[in-house]
C-alpha positions in Angstrom: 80.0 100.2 92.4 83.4 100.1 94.4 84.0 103.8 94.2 86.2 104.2 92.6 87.0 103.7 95.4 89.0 107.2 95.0 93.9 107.6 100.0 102.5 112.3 107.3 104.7 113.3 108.8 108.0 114.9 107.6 111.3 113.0 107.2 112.7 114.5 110.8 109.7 112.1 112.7 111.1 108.9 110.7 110.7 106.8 114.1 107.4 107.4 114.3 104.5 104.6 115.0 104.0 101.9 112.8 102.7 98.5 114.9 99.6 96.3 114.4 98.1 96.2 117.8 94.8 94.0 118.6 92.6 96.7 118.3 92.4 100.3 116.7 94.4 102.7 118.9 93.6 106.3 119.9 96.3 109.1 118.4 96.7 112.4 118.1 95.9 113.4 114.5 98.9 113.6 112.2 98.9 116.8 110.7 96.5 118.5 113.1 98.6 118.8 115.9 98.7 122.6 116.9 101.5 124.3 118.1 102.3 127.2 119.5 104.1 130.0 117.2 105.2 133.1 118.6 104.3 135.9 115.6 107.0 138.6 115.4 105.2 141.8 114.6 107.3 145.0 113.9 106.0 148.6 113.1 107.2 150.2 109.9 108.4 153.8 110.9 107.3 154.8 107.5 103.7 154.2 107.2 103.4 152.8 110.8 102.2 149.6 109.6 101.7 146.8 111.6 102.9 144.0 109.7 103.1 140.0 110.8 106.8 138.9 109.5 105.5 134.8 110.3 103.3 135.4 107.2 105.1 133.3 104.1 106.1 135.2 100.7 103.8 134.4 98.3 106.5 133.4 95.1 106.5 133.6 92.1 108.9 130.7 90.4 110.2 130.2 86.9 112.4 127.2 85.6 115.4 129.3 86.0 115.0 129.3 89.4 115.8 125.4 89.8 118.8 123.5 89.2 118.2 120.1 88.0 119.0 116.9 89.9 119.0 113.6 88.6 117.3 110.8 91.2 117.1 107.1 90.7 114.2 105.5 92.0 114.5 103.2 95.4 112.4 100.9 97.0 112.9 99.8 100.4 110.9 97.6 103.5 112.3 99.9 105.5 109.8 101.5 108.2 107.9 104.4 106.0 108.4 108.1 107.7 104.9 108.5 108.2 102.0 107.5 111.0 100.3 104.8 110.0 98.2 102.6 112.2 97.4 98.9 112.0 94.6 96.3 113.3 94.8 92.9 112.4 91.8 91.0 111.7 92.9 87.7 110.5 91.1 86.3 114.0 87.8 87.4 113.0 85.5 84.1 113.1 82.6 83.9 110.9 82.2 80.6 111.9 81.4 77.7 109.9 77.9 76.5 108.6 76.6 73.6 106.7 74.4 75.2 103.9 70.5 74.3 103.1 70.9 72.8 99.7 73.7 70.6 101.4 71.5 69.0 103.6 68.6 68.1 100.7 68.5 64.8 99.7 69.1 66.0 96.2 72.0 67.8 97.1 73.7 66.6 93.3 71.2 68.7 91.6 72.7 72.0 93.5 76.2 71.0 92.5 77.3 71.8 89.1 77.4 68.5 87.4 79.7 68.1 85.9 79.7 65.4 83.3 82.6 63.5 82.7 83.1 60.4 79.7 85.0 58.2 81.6 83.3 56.7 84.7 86.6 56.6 86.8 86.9 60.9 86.8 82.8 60.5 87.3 83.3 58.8 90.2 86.3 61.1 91.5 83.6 64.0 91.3 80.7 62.5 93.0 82.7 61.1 95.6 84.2 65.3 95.7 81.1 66.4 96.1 79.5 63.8 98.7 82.5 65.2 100.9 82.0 68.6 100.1 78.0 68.7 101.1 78.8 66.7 104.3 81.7 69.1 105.6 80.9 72.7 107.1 81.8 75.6 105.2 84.0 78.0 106.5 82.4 81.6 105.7 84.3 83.5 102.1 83.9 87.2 101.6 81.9 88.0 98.9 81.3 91.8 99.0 83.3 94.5 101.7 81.9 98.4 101.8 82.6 101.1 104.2 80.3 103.7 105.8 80.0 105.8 108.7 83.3 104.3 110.6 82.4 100.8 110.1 83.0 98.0 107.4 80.5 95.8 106.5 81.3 92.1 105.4 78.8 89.7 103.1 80.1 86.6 104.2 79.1 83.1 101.7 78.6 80.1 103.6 78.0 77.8 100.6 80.8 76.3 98.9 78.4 73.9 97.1 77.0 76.5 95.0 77.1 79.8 96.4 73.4 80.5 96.5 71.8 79.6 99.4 73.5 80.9 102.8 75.0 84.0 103.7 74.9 86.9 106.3 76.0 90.5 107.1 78.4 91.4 109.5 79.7 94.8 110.8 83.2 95.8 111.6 83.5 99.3 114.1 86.9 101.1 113.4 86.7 103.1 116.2 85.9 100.4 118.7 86.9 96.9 117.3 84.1 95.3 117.7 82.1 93.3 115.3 78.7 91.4 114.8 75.9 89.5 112.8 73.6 91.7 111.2 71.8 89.4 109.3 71.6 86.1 107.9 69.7 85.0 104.9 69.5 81.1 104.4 67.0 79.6 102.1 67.4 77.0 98.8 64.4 79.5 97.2 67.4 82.1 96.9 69.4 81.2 93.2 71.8 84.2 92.3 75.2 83.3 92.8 75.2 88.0 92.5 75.7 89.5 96.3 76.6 93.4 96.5 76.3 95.5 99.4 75.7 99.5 98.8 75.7 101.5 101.4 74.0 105.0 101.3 72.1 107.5 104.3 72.6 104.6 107.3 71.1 101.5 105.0 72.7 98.9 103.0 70.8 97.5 100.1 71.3 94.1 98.3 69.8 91.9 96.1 67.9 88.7 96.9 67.1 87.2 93.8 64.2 83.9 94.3 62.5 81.0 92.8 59.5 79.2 93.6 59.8 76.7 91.0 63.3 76.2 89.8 67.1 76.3 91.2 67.6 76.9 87.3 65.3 79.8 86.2 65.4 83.6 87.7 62.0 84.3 88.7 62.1 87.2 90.8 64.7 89.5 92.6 63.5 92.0 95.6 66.0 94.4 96.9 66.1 94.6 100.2 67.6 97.1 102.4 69.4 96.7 105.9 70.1 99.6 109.0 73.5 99.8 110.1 72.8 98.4 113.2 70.7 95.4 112.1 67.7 93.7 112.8 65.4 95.9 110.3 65.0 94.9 107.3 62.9 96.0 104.4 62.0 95.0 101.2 62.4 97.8 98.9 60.7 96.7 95.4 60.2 93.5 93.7 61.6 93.4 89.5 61.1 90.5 87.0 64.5 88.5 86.3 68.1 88.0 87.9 69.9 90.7 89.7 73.6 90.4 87.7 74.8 94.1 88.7 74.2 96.9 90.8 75.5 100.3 91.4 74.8 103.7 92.6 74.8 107.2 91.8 74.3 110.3 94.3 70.9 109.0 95.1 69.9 106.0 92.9 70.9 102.2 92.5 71.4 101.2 88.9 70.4 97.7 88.5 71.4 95.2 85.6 68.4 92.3 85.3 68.6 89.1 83.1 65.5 87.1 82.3 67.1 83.2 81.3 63.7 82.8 79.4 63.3 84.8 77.1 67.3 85.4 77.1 66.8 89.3 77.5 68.5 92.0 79.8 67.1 94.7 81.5 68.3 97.9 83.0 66.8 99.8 85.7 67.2 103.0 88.0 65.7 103.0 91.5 65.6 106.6 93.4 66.3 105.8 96.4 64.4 109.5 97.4 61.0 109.2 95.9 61.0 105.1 95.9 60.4 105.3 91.8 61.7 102.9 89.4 62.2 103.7 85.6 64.2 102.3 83.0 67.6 103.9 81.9 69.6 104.0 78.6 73.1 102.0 79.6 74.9 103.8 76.3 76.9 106.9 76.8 79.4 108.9 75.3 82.2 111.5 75.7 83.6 114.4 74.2 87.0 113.9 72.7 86.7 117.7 73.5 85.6 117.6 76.9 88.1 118.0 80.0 87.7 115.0 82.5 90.5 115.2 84.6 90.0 115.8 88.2 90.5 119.3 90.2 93.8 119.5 91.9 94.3 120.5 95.2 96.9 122.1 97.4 96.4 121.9 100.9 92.7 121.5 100.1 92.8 124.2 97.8 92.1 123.9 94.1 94.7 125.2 92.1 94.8 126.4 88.7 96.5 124.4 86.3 97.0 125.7 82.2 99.1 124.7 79.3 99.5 121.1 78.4 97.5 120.1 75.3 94.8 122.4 74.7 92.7 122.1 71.8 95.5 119.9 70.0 98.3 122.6 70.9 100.5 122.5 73.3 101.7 124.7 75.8 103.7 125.1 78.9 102.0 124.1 82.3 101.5 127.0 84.5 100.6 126.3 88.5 98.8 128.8 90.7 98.1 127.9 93.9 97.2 130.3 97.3 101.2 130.0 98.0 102.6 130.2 95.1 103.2 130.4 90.8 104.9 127.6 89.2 106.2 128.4 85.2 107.5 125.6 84.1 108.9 124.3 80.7 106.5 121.0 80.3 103.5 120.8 77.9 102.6 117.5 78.3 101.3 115.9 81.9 99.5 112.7 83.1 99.1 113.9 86.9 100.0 116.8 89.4 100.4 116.8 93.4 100.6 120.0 95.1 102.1 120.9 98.8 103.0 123.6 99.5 107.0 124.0 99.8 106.9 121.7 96.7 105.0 120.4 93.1 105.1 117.2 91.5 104.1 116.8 87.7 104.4 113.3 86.4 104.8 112.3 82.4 103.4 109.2 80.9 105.7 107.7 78.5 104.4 104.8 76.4 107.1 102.9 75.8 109.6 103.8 78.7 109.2 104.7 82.7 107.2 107.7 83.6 108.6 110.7 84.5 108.2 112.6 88.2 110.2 116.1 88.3 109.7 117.6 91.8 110.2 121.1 92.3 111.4 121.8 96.1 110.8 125.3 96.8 113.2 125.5 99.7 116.5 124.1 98.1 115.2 125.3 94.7 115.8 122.2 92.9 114.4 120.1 90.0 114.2 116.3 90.9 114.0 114.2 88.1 113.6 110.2 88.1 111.6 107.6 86.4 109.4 106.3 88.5 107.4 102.6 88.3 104.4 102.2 90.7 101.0 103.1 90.0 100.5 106.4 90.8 97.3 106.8 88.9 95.4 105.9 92.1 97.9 107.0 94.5 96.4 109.0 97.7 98.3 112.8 98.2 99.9 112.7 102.0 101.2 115.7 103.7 104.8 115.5 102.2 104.0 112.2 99.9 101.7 109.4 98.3 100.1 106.6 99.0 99.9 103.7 96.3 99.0 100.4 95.9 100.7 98.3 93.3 99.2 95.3 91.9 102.3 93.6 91.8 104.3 92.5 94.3 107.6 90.5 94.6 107.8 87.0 94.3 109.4 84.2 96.7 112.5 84.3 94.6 112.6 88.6 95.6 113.2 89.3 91.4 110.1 88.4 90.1 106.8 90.0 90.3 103.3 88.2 91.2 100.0 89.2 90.9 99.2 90.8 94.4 98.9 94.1 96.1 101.2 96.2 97.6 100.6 98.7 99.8 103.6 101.6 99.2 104.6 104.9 100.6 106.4 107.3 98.0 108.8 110.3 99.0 109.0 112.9 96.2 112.0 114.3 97.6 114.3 111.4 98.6 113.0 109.0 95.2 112.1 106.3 97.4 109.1 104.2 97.7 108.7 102.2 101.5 106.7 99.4 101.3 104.6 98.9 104.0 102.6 95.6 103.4 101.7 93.0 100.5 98.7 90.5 100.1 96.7 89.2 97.8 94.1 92.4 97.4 93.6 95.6 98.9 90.4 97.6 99.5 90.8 101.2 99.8 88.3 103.8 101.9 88.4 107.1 102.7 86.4 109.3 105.5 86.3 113.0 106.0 90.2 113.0 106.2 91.3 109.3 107.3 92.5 106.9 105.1 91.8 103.0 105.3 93.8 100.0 103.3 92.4 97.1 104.6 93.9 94.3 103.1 92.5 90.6 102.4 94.3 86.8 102.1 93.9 83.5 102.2 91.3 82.9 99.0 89.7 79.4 98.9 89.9 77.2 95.9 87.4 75.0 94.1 90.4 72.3 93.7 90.0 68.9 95.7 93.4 67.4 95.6 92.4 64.2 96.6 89.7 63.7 94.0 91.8 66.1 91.5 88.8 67.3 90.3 87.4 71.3 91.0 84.3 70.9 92.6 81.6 73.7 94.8 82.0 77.2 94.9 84.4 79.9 95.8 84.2 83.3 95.9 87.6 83.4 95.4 88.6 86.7 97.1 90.1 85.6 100.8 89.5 87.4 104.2 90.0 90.9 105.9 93.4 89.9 106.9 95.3 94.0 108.5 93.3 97.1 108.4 95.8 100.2 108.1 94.6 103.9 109.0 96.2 107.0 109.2 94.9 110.9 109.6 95.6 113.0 106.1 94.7 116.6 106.0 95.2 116.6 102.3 92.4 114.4 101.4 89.6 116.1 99.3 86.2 114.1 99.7 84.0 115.0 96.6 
């Protein structure tokens, strides 16, 4: 399961960091910075009150309050106003390996024979993957998960098949140093499956095995690793192929396939009392039940009513610790709360979305269409955090499949981008934010057979890790 998963300053610091230095660096916590404010107190000759003037009216807004501005939507690679940090580990070295099954005489049988009619392109292929089983494989990523201030890489060192050599390496934030945790090498292993889920200082994974065949799924154990390596224990054995895995709270959900008898299997492992049952894969929801997420303002949920309520609709009204927000909308895809403003976005099928911003200190209604995917966008201090899975293309019109990591400001209509490449994981911890971003994907093409040959787990390298310190994020 990638957990989904679920991402600072104001515009007067605009020239504040933004640099990718060799390793992580130490800063003051955006957002937490304390300073000193001198509270004005005053004594009411009536009552003889003592009452603190520094503490903020608590208002109560309607639409008449605002007056509408119209914004168009900007984008810019101009630095973002916001304190955002950046390591770059393209020059982390796996190394390179030759895999088991490469070095077997029968090194064809691993491949995936390809047949081809006409002995010319037969040729081209053998002669491909002759090459291929005699060169060293550089190590692919094959599964990324973070935990307790590190990231841990699965790292594939067979491009033959996929099957038969990988290991386990950790990445610490705070220090910037990694290491080997593991290494599993062995032609017995045959899943081409690797997932790492991390959960109370272990990783578990799957290492499915065969005594007999490369072909048939015997067997898979599920094994389990310590942060720091060098313990490893094998959890439970099941019949069949590991071909998923996820976890809940305190289980791993695991997906078995038996080639045999052509059958698939689901399972649920507690990871508390060590049992293992079976578990009903079919669910179903309420057209009537409410699955949209609590909204916080500065880590406060607020209440949020009207919108479509048992197929009527009504305006949306926001209560927060700060303030009440009437407003004249009934119909709402997603809020973000601070607290001198509100942003309520509306989902439009067929055109651009719709972001009106209430600012609370001019007293206007920003209005603008808005483009980038703000469905998983990350709530800032004063703005969000997005990553778009397009980005632009060498020509600078066109769009490519990518990702883009962005920086939106509510208030000026303007989206910074901050970095593209070809994916984009996303982590969160107590209240930092991490975007590490990956490139440089291997392909299965030879281009001087012209023939795809071997395995890739086409998904690149850690390539820049950006951070930064967000007091709005809510953990759940």
């Amino acid at each position: 399961m990638r957990k989904p998963i679920a991402l600072i300053a104001a515009m007067a610091v605009l020239a504040t960091t933004f640099a990718c230095d060799n390793k992580p660096v130490e800063s003051e916590p955006v957002g937490n910075t304390k300073n000193t404010v001198e509270h004005e107190f005053r004594t009411d000759p009536d009552n003889m009150e003592t009452k603190n003037l520094s503490e903020p009216e608590y208002l109560e807004l309607t639409e008449e309050d605002f007056t509408q501005v119209d914004l168009f939507f900007d984008v810019t690679d101009a630095e973002p106003p916001i304190d955002i940090h950046c390591v770059d580990l393209s020059g982390l070295d796996f190394g390179q390996r030759i895999s088991p099954c490469k070095k077997s005489d029968g090194y064809m049988d691993y491949a995936y024979n390809v047949g081809y009619t006409d002995p010319e392109w037969q040729k081209h292929y053998d002669d491909a993957v002759k090459k291929l089983a005699e060169t060293p494989c550089s190590g692919m990523l094959d599964d990324i998960v973070y935990s307790d201030g590190k990231f841990f890489f699965l790292i594939n060192f067979d491009d033959l098949c996929g099957r038969h050599d990988w290991s386990i390496y950790s990445y610490d934030v705070k220090t910037g140093s990694s290491k080997e945790l593991i290494t599993h090498s062995d032609t017995k292993m045959i899943s081409t499956y690797h997932a790492l889920i991390p959960w109370r200082g272990r990783l578990y994974y799957p290492v499915s095995c065969s005594d007999t065949s490369v072909s048939m799924r015997d067997k898979a154990t599920i094994c389990s690793l310590d942060f720091e390596g060098g313990n490893e224990n094998e959890e439970l054995e099941v019949e069949g192929d590991v071909y998923n895995m996820e976890s809940t709270k305190n289980s791993l959900l695991i997906d078995l396939s038996d080639e045999i008898e052509i059958k698939s299997y689901h399972w649920e492992y507690d990871l508390v009392t060590k049992e293992l049952s079976t578990r009903d894969i079919s669910y179903s929801i309420d057209d009537n039940e409410n699955t949209d997420n609590e909204v916080f303002c500065d880590g406060v949920p607020a209440k949020i009513t009207g919108g479509i309520e048992n197929g009527k609709y009504s305006p949306v009204t926001i209560e927060t610790q700060y303030y009440t927000l009437i407003t004249d909308i009934i119909d709402y895809s997603d809020i973000f709360l601070w607290k001198d403003k509100a942003s309520i976005i509306c989902k439009d099928v067929y055109n651009p979305s719709k972001m009106n911003t209430y600012d609370f200190k001019k007293r206007e209604r920003l209005k603008m269409d808005v483009t980038f995917d703000y469905s998983g966008a990350i709530q800032t201090e004063d703005g969000l955090l997005a990553v778009s899975s397009l980005i632009p293309g060498s020509d600078g019109y066109s769009l490519e499949s990518g990702a883009c990591l962005e920086y939106f400001d509510p208030l000026l209509g303007t989206m910074f981008q901050i970095g593209t490449s070809e994916n984009c994981l996303f982590e969160a911890d107590n209240d930092t934010v991490y975007y590490l971003t990956i490139n440089g994907k291997s392909s299965r093409f030879d281009e001087g057979n012209r023939v795809f040959v071997g395995y890739s787990s086409n998904k690149g390298l850690p390539d820049k890790l950006y951070w930064f310190d967000n007091k709005q994020l809510i953990i759940e």
